[in-house]
C-alpha positions in Angstrom: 105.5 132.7 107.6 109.3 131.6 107.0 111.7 134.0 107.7 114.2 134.6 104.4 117.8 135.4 104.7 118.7 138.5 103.7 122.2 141.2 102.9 124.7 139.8 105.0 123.1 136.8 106.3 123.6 135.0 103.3 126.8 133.4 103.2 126.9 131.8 100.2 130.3 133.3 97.6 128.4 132.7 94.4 125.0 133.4 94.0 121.9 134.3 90.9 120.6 137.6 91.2 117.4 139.1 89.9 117.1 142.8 90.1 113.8 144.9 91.8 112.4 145.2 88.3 113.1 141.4 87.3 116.2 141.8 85.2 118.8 139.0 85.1 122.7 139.8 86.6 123.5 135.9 86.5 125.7 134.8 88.7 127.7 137.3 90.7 129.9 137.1 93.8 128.2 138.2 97.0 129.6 141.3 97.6 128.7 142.8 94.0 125.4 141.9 94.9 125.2 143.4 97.9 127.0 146.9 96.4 123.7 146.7 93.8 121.2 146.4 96.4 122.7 148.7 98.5 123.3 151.2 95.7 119.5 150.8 95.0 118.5 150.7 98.8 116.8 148.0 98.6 117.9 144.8 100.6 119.2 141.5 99.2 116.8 138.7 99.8 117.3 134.7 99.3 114.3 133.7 97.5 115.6 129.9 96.0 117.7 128.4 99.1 118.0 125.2 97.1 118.9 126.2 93.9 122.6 125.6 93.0 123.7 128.7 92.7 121.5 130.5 95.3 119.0 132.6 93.8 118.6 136.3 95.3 116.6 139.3 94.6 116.9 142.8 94.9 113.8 143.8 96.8 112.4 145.8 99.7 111.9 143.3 102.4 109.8 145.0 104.8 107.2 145.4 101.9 107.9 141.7 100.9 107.1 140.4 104.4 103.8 142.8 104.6 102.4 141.8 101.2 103.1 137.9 102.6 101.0 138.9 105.7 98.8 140.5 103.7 97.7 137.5 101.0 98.2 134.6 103.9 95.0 137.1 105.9 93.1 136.9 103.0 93.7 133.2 102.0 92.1 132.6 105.6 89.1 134.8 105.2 88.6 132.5 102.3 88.6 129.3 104.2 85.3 127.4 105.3 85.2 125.5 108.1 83.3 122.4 108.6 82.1 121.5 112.3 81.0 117.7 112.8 78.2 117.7 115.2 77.0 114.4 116.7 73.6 113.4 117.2 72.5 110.5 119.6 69.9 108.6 119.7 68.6 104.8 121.2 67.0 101.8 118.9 63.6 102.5 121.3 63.4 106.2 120.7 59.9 107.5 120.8 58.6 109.6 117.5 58.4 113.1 119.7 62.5 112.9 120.6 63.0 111.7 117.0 60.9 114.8 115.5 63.1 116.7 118.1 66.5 115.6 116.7 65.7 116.1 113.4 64.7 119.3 113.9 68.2 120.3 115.6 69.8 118.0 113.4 68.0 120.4 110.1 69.6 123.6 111.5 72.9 122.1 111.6 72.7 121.2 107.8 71.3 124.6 107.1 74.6 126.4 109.1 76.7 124.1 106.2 78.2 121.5 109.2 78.1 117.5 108.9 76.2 115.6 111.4 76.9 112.3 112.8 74.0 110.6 113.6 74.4 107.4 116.3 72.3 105.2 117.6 74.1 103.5 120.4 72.9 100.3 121.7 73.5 99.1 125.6 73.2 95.5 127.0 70.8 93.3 125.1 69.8 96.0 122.1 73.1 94.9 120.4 71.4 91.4 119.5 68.8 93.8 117.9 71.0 96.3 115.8 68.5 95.7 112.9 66.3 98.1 115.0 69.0 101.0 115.4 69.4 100.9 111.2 65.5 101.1 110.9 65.5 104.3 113.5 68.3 105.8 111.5 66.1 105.1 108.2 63.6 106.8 109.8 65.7 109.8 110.4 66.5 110.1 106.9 62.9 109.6 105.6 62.3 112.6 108.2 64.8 115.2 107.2 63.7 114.6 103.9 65.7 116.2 100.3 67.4 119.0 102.2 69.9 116.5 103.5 72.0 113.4 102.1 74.0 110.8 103.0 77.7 110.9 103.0 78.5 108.3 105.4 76.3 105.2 105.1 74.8 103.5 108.3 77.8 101.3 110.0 78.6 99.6 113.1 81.1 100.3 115.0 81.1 98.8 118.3 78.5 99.8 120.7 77.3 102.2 118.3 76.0 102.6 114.6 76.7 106.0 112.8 76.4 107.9 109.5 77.4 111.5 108.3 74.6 113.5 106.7 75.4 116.6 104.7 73.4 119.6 103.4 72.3 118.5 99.6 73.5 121.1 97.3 71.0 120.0 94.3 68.1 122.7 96.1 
């Protein structure tokens, strides 16, 4: 959080100022302002650095800066993060590992991350890279409506990749 200037930090001569219950004073030299605040006990806070003049407030700051602290804690609660998890497989996977991977690859939807599924192919597989998009077809046929694609099968490099996600339409 961004510290704001307040009483006799601010060095601006002419400056707006709000009172603690919203009314207007206009513009008033800085020492009126901070006889007001300081009448009120309150403190005199810059809350418009860039306005021409500077706009203050009459406020308590210690409040201010809590109630700040207070709505950033809860904006972050609010947040959802999204892991990417990587799954990785060869073009001459058997079925067992495939059934395998899907299953971890199921319970990483369900937990709401992304999965990136590769299929990366060594030596003389990359002449064959039409086999790594039919494994990864597979895949999909095998995790079945509970996931979709976000990320359509591409190569890139050694490897070929897509992103599945959970399908919100269950």
């Amino acid at each position: 959080m961004k510290e704001l200037l307040i009483n006799e930090e601010i060095r601006n001569q002419k400056i707006r100022l709000i009172g603690e219950d919203g009314t207007q004073y206009g513009i008033v030299d800085n020492n009126k302002a901070l006889e007001i605040a300081e009448a009120a006990k309150l403190d005199l806070v810059m809350v418009s650095p860039n306005a021409d003049p500077v706009v203050c407030k009459v406020m308590d700051y210690g409040k201010y800066r809590y109630e700040q602290q207070k709505k950033n804690k809860e904006a972050k609660k609010k947040q959802k993060v999204i892991n990417i998890k990587e799954i990785r497989m060869t073009p001459n996977i058997e079925e067992h590992d495939l059934n395998v991977k899907v299953k971890t690859t199921k319970k990483f939807i369900q937990n709401g991350d992304k999965v990136k599924v590769s299929v990366r192919f060594r030596g003389r597989e990359m002449g064959h890279t039409e086999l790594g998009r039919e494994v990864l077809d597979q895949f999909l046929e095998l995790l079945g409506p509970e996931a979709m694609v976000e990320k359509a099968p591409k190569l890139e490099g050694r490897n070929m990749s897509m992103t599945v996600i959970q399908n919100n339409k269950n």
